[in-house]
N, C-alpha and C positions, 0 to 999 in steps of 0.2 A: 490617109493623107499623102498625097502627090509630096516626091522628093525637092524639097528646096534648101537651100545651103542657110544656114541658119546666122543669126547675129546674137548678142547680148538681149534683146528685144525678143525677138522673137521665141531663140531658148526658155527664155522667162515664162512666155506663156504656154511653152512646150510641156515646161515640169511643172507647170499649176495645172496640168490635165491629166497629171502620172502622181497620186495622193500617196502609193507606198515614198516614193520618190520626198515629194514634197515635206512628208512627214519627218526624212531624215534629214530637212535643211532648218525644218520650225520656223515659227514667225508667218509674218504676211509676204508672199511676192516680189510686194516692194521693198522689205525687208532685206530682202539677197545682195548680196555681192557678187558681181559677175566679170570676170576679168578674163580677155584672150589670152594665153599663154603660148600658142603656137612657136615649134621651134623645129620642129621636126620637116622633110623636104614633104611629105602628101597630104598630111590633114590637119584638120585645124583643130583646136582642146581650148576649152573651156573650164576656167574651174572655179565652181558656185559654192561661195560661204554664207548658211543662214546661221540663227541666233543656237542652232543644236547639232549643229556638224557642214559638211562639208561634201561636194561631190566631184568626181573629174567626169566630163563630156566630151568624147571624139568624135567628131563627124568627118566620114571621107570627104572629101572635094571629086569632083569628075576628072580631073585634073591634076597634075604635079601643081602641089602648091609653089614651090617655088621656080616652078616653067610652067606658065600658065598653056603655053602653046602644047602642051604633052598630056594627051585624053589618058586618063586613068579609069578603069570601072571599077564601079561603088559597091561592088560583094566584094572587095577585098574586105571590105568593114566584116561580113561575116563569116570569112575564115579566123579573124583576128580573135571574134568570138569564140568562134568553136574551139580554136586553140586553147583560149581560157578553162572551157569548161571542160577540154577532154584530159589537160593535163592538173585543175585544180586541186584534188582532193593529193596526187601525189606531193606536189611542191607546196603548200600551203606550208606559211604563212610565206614562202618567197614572191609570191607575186600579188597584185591589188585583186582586190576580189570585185567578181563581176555582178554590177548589180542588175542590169536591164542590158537588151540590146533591141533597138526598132529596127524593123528590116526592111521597114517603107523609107524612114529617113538615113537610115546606115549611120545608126550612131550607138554608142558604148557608155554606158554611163557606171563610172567603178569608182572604187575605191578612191580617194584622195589623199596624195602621197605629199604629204608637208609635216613637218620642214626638208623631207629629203631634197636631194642635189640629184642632177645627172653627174654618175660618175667622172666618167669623162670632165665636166667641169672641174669638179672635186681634185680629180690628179691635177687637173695644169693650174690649179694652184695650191698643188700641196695640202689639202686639206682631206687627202682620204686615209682613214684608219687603217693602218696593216692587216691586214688578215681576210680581207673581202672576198678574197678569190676564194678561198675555202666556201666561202655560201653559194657559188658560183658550180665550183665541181659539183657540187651537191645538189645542186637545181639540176644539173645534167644530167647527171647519175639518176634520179629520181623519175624526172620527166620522159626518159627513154625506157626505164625500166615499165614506166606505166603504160608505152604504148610500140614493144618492141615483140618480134616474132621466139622471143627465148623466153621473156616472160608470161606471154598473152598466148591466148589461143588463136590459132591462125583468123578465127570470127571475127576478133578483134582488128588487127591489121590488117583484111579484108575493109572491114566498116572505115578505116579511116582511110583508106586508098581511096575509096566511095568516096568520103567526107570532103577530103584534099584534091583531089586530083583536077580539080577544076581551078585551082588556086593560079593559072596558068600565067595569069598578065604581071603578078609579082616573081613565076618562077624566071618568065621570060626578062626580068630587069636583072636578075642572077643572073642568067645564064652569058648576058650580055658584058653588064656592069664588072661582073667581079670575073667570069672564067672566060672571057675572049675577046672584048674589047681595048685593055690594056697593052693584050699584044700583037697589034694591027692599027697602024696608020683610022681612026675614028672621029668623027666629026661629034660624038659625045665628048670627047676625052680634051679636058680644059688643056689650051696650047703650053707646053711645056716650056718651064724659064731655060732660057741661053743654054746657060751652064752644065745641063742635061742634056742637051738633045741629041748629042753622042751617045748617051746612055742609051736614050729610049729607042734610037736607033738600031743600036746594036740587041738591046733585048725584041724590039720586034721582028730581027732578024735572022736569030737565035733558033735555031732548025731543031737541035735536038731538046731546048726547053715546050717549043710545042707541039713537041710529040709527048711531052712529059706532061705537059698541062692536058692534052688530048686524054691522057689516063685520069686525071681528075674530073672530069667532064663526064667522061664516061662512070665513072663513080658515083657522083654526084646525083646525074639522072637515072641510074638504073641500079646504085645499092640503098633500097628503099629497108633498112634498116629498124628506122624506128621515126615518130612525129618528130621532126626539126622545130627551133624554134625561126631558125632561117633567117638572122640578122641579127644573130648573138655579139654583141660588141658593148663599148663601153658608152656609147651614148643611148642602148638600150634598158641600162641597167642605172638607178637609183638609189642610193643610200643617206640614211642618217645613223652616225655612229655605228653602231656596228647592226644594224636593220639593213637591208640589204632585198631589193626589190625587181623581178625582170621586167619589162611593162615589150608592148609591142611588137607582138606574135602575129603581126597581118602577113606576114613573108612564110607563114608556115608552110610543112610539108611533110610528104614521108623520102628519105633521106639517108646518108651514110651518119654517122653519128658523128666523125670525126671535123664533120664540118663544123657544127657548132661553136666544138671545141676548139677548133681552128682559125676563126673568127674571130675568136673572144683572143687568145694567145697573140695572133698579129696585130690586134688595137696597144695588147699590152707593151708587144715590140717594138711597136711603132713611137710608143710614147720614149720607149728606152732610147728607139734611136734621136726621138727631139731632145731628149733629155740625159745624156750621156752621165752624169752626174746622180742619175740615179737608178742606173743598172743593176745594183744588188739591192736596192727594194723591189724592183721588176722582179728579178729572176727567182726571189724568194715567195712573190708572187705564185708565177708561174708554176712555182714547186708547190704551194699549197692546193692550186686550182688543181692538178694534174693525183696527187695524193689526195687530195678530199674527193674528188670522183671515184678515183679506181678505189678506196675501201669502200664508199658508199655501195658503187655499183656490187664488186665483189659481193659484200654482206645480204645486198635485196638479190643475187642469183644466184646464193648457196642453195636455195630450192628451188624445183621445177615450178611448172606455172605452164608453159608454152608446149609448140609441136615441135619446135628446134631442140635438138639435144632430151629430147622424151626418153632416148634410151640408155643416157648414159648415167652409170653408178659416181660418186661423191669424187671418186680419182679421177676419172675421166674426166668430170664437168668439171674439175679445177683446172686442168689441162688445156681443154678447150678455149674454160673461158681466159686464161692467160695467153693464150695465141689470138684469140680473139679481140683482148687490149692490144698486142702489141700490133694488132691491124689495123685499131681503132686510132692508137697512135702515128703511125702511120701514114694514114690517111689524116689526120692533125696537122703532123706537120706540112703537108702538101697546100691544103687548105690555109694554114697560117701565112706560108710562102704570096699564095694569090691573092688573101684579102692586104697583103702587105705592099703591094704592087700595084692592087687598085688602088688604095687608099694615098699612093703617093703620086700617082701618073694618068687614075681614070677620076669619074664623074664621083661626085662627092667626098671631098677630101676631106681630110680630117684637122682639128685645130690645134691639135698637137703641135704641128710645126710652129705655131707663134712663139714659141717656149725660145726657139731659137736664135739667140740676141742680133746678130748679123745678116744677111745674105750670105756671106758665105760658109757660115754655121749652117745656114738653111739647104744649100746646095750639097754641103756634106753629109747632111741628114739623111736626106730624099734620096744620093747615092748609096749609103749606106744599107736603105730601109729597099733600094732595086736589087743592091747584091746579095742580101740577105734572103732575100724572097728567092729571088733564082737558086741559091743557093738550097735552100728547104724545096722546091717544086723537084729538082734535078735527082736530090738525095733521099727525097722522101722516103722510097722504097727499103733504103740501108735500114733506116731506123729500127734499134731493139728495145731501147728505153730512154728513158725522160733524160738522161745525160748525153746521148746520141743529138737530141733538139735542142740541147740549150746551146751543146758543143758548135751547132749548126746557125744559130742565133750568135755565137760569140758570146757569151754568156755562163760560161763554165767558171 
């Protein structure tokens, strides 16, 4: 079947010709409930309720859904996949499970995540349960250990370099969006209010922050680490009560690890700085996500597994692998710094700032959330430990 962008119509008949499928919806066809949901900026989700369960269906678009003029190709749909199944068996239950994927139409059909929230929603209005970020580190901790060169045999991370490496039209919105657009005058980058543009000025002018971002960049593309999930944030992740779910892995890759974590950390910041009022639920946050990873990870590399570290005895590889976090952190907070920066000055901002009663709440925010970043990009390298980054956050 030739690729066409699907409707409620058409879908319908889609999965009355997919009977494993069909079986988990029960009833007749016409039975189903099929509702758009689309919220996200590339593809469009479906999500099918019959009389015995329920499905979610993502279909790329050729296209930025929401920049129709912006050609997107349609095997992003099948990295999204591969990311599912290469990291499932590690994270299970944290992610939806994959039930099908067509490779003629570029669509996913998993799990269906209700009544979960986008997180993200969830904080701006107060409705997320403390302790989330702990399921978070642990998704990290897990997902890298299953596909990293310490624990894997080099076979391993060979096959996914293979798998990834063609992921290139989403690495290129990275490369763009989050680590060099923001600081260069860009016809992506939505025009900056008034009351900034001294800022953004000065940060695009800023000589020795981009040499410092030059080192993140170079990080980024060439410490191939372990599988990323490459868009770790809070509008990627899901929850009801304390369920806790990461959904859309199409940005995957193989990657420095600290990005991830880095990612996830400056959505958290970002919300602190819309939300000044609740900076000691952030930073306790922060502290769970940052300690639930490092014992996770620690405890899956007390034994070998990999070609990395093959010779070293139980003193040694504690050694290692503690220089090893504090590199991983490191390179966190660098990454925290840039997604903090795009997220306030480049293309898709985040909605955290509504939180902020005024405009000029707003503008102290946005300032805030540029000095704060520069600040983490510049100092990255200091870092020894998680009290080093909150200190750097303001946030001690």
């Amino acid at each position: 079947m030739p690729y066409f962008t699907l409707d409620t119509s058409s879908l319908r008949h889609w999965l009355t010709e997919h009977a494993d499928l069909a079986s988990r919806l029960g009833g007749n066809p016409e039975d189903w409930m099929i509702r758009e949901v689309s919220d996200g900026n590339l593809n469009t989700v479906f999500i099918v309720a019959g009389p015995d369960g329920q499905l979610c269906c993502k279909q790329a678009l050729p296209h930025v859904r929401v920049a129709p003029e912006w050609p997107m190709p349609l095997q992003r749909a099948l990295y999204e996949a591969r990311y599912m199944r290469a990291t499932a068996d590690a994270v299970r239950p944290a992610a939806p499970e994959l039930y099908f994927y067509d490779e003629e139409m570029f669509l996913l059909v998993m799990e269906c995540l209700t009544p979960h929230e986008v997180l993200r929603s969830a904080l701006i209005r107060d409705d997320a349960q403390p302790g989330f970020s702990a399921s978070i580190g642990q998704y990290v901790a897990r997902s890298v250990h299953a596909t990293s060169w310490i624990s894997r045999p080099f076979e391993v991370g060979s096959k996914l370099l293979e798998e990834f490496s063609g992921n290139t039209a989403l690495t290129r919105i990275t490369v763009d969006l989050i680590l060099t657009d923001p600081f260069r005058p860009c016809s992506r980058n939505p025009e900056a209010e008034a009351a900034l543009l001294s800022d953004v000025t000065a940060l695009q002018d800023n000589k020795p922050l981009h040499r410092a971002v030059g080192v993140l960049q170079d990080r980024f593309l060439t410490a191939r680490q372990a599988l990323l999930h490459g868009d770790l944030h809070t509008g990627s992740i899901m929850l009801h009560r304390d369920d806790v779910r990461v959904i859309d892995g199409e940005f995957a890759t193989m990657g420095p690890i600290g990005f991830d974590c880095g990612l996830y950390l400056g959505n958290l910041a970002l919300h602190a700085c819309a939300a000044p009022h609740k900076q000691d639920f952030i930073r306790t946050e922060i502290i769970a996500f940052w300690s639930s990873f490092t014992n996770e990870f620690r405890a899956l590399l007390k034994t070998g597994g990999g070609d990395v570290w093959a010779l070293s005895d139980e003193t040694q590889r504690e050694e290692l692998l503690e220089n090893f976090l504090t590199s991983i952190l490191q390179d966190t907070a660098g990454f925290c710094g840039l997604e903090m920066i795009r997220r306030t000055i480049g293309f898709a901002q985040v909605a955290d700032y509504t939180l902020c009663p005024t405009p000029e709440n707003r503008t102290q925010a946005r300032r805030k959330a540029l000095q704060t970043g520069q600040r983490l990009i510049l100092d990255a390298s200091t870092v020894q430990n998680l009290s080093d980054v909150l200190a750097l956050l303001t946030l001690v």
